[in-house]
N, C-alpha and C positions, 0 to 999 in steps of 0.2 A: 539671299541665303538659301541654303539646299530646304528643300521639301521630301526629297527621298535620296534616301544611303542604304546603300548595298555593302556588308561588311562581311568579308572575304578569306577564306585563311591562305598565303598567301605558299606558304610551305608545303609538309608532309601533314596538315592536321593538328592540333592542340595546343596552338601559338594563342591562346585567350581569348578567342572569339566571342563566347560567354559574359566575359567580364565587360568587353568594350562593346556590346551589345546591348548589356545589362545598362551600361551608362550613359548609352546616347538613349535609352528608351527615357528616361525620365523625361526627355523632351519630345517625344512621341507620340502620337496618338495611333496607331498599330506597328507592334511588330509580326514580321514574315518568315518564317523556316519555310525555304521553297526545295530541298532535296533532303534526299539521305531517308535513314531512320533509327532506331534505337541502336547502331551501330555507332552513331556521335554519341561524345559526353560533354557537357558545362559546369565547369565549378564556377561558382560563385559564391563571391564571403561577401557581407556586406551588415553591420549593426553588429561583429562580432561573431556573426554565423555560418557558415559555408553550408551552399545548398547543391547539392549535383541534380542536373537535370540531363534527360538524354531523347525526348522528343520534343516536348512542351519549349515554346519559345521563353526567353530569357526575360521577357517582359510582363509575363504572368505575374511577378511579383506585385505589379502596381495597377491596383483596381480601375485605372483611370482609361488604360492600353487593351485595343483591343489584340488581342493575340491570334495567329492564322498557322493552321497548319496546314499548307500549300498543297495544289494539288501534284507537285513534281516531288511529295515527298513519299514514299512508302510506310504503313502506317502498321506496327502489331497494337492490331485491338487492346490485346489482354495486358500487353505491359503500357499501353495509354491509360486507361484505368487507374492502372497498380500506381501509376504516376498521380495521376490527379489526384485518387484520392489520399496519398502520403502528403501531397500538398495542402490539401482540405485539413488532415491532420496538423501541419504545420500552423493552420491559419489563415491559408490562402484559398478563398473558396474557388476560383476556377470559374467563375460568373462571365468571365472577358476571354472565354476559349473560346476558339470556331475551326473546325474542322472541316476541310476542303472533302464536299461530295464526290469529287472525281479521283482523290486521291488514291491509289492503290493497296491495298489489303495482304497484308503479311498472314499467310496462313501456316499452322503448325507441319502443313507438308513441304512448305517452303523452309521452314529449320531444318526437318530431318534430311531433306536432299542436299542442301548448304551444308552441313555436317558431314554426310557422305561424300559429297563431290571430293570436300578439303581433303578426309583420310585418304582417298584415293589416290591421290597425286602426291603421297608419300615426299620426298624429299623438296618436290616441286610445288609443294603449295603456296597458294596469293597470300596470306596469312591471313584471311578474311575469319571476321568474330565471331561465323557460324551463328548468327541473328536473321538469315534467311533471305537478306535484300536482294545480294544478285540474281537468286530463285523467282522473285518476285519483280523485279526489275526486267527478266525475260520471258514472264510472263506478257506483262505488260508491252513489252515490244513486238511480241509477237500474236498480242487481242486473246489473251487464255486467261487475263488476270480478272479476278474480282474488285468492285471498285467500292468505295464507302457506301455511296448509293443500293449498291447491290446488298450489300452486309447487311445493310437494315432493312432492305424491303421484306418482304412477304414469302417471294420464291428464292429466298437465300437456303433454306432447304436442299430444295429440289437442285439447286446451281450448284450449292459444295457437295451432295450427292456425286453429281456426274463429275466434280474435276477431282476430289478425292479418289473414285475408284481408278480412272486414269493415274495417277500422281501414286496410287499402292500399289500399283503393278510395276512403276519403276523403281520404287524407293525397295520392292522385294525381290528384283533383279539386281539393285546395288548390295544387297546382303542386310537389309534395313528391317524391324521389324512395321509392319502397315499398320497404321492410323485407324483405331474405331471409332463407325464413324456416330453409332447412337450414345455415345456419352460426349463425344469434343462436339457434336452442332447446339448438344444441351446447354454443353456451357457457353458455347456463343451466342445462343438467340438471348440469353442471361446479361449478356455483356455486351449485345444489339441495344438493348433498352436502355441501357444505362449510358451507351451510346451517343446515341441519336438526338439528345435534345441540344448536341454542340453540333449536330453536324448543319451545315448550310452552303449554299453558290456563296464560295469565298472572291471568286472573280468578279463577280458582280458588285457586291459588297468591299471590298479592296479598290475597285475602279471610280466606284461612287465617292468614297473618301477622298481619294486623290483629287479628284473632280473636285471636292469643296474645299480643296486645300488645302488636309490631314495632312501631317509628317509620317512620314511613314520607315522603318528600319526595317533590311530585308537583310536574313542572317542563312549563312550558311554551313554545311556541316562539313569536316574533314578540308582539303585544302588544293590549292590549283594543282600543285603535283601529285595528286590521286585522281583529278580529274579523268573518266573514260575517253576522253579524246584528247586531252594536253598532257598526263601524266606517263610516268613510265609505267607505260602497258607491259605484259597482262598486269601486273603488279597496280593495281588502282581501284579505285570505289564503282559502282555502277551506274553513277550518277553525274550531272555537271556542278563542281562546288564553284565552277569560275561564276563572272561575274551574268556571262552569258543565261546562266542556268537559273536565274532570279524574276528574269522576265519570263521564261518558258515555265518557268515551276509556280510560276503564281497568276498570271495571265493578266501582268503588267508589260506595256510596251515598252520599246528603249527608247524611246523617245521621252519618258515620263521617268529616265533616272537620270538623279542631278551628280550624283556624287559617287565614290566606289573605293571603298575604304579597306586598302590590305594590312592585316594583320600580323606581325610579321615578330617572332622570337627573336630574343637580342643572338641567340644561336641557334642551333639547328636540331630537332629532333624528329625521330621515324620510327614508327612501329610496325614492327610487323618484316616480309619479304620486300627485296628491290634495293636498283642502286641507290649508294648514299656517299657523294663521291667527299666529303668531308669528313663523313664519321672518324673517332675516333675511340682509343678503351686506354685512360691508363687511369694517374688517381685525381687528374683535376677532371676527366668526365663522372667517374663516379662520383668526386664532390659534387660535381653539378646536378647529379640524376639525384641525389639524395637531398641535397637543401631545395631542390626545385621541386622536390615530390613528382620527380619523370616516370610514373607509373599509370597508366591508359586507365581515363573514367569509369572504361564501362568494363575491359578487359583485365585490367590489373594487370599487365604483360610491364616489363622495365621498358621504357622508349629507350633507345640509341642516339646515341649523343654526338653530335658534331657544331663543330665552327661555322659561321655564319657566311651565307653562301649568294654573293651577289650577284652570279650568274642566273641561279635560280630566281632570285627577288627581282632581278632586270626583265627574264622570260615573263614569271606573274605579272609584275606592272606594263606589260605587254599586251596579251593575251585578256588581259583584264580589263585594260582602260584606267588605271589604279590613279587617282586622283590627290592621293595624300596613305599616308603610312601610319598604325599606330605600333608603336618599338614595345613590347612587352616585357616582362624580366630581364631589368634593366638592373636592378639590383643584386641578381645573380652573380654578376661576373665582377662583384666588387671584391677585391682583395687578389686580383690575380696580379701575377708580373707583368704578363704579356698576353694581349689578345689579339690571335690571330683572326684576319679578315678575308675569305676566298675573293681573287676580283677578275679571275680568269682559269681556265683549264687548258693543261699541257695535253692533247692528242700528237701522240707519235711524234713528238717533236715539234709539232707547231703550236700554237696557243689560239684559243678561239676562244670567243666570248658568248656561246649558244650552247642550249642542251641539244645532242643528235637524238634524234627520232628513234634510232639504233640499238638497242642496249649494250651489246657487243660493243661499240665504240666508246659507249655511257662508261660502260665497268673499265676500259682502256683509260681515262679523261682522269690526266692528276690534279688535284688543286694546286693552282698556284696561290699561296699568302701575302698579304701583306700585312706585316707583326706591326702591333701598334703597346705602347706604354698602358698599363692597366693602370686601377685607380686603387686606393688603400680603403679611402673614406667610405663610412655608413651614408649611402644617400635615401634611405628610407623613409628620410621626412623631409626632402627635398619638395617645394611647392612648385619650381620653377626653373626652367634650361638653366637662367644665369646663375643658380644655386649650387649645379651640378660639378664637380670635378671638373677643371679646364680638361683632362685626359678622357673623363668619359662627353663633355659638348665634344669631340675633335671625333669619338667613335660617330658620333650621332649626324655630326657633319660629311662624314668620310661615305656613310652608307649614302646619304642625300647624294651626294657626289656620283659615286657608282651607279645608281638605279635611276639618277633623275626626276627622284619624286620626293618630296618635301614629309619632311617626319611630323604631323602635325599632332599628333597624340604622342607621351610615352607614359613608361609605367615602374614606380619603382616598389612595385609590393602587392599583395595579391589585393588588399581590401581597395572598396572604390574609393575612397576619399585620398588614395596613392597613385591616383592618375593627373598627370598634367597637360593642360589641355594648351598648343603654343597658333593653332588658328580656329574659331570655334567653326563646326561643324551644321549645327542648325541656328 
């Protein structure tokens, strides 16, 4: 059996990554966020309760899991805090947090240049959350970033001193007002302290478990098509959510991943700018936006709605290594007539079965469908495939078919006790 799972979003982001991270952790002994930052969101219900989380890994819940946040993730101090301790408040003391020392450092001039940059580019904007990552993401590419290690040392002063006055000379040539800098370091050396006693060598500590033969779930934020190098650029995260991006972001080898589990919405949604060659607008997407609660974690922006797109899910379990599938709101599309299945795209008359590099070709690329019978039935208490509607096994089957990777998780409802599990995973 697997020892380590890498879980994936395999879409545009918010396909439930949360929820099926929250449930292999029970069998866990760490979970991993190895990208992104407070720009991902996780709902999770579970005992009746829905918890949203947006840095803190999904396993924090159970005192037993050590929880890591990676060093390939970009980190706001002040809303890490605000996080933990609303969870302390809940109940959950935060005792099994660990915070990658090398992880990079969201600074409050990394919001306001993220904010600027977006207004700037007027009709052209990425539809980025203005949460500061890609500011700090190019930092970091370019050796200007601050790192946790730095935050809490001594000359974290003297260091936000010099990139501050740097960083207000351009945020007041963008038309920005500049950053003071003797009240924001007060509150950071405030929020250093309270800091630092999760920070540690998460590498070190990650590797060692593995080595004694810890299970270990590596979670990731937003989804292979936002990926900086597979998605439709510019339009994408600044980060790798592929599967790729779990070894670099935690400083596990690939050698040491057993499994790689995509995540994948029974259809398709996207927030924000970029092609979405499925989308649709009439009144069964807006039924769906509304019974599915398709409104973004952390943004509250409506997501955009489309039919399920096996072109794209073919690229992911590509590009990923994808090992097995878990089908999320599955329950969603109960009651429709007809559900449409994308299983190719018409360019210019020909039919290809790959997304182009292009966007110009991307926005050209129609979907081709194949309509399959919906189902009438409530399956929300469904325990088991053979329980299911013959009409919804046949979608379930149809996706195995087109992508070539086996549906080994579904889900027919947000609470964890509505996931059915058809190969076990650990």
């Amino acid at each position: 059996m697997s020892k380590t799972v890498v879980v994936i979003g395999s879409q545009w982001g918010d396909e439930g990554k949360g929820k099926i991270t929250n449930f292999l952790s029970e069998q866990a002994d760490f979970v991993v966020r190895y990208q992104g930052g407070d720009n991902a969101g996780h709902t999770i219900k579970f005992d009746g309760v829905t918890y949203k989380l947006h840095l803190i890994p999904s396993g924090v819940f159970n005192p037993n899991i050590k929880n890591i946040l990676g060093n390939g993730m970009v980190i706001n101090p002040i809303n890490a805090l605000k996080e933990i301790e609303d969870l302390k408040k809940q109940g959950f003391p935060c005792n099994n947090l660990y915070i990658s020392d090398r992880a990079n450092v969201i600074m409050n001039y990394h919001m306001e240049l993220d904010a600027l940059k977006e207004e700037s580019l007027g009709t052209g904007k990425i539809g980025t959350t203005k949460k500061g990552i890609g500011p700090t993401y190019t930092d970091k590419t370019s050796r200007e970033g601050i790192r946790v290690i730095d935050f809490i040392s001594e000359d974290f002063p003297k260091l936000y001193k010099e990139k501050l006055a740097i960083k207000n000379e351009i945020i007041e040539k963008m038309g920005g007002t500049p950053i003071d800098y003797d009240s924001s370091v007060k509150e950071y050396l405030e929020i250093a302290k309270k800091i630092k006693p999760y920070v540690t060598d998460t590498v070190v500590l990650l590797n060692k478990g593995i080595k004694e033969g810890k299970k270990v779930v590596f979670e990731g934020a937003q989804g292979a098509l936002l990926d900086v190098d597979f998605g439709s650029y510019p339009f994408v995260t600044s980060s790798n959510p592929t599967s790729g991006g779990a070894c670099t972001g935690s400083g596990v080898g690939p050698t040491k991943l057993d499994e790689i589990i995509g995540v994948v919405k029974a259809y398709s949604t996207r927030v924000g700018s970029g092609v979405f060659p499925t989308e649709f607008e009439d009144d069964i997407s807006r039924d769906i936006r509304e019974r599915a609660h398709e409104y973004g974690t952390t943004t509250k922006r409506p997501r955009r709605i489309g039919w399920l797109d096996c072109v794209v899910l073919k690229y992911s379990a590509m590009i990923n290594g994808m090992t097995g599938i878990s089908l999320m709101l599955l329950d969603i599309l109960s009651g429709l007539d007809t559900i449409k299945l994308c299983c190719a795209y018409k360019l210019d008359g020909e039919y290809i079965d790959y997304i182009p590099a292009d966007n110009n070709l991307l926005e050209r690329c129609e979907p081709v469908y194949l309509e399959m019978d919906g189902w009438k039935e409530n399956i929300t208490d469904v325990k088991s495939f053979k329980e299911l509607p013959r009409n919804a096994q046949k979608y379930i089957e149809k996706i195995e078919e087109l992508i070539e990777v086996k549906v080994k998780i579904f889900s027919v409802g947000p609470d964890k006790i509505q996931t059915i599990v058809r190969e076990n995973i650990f």
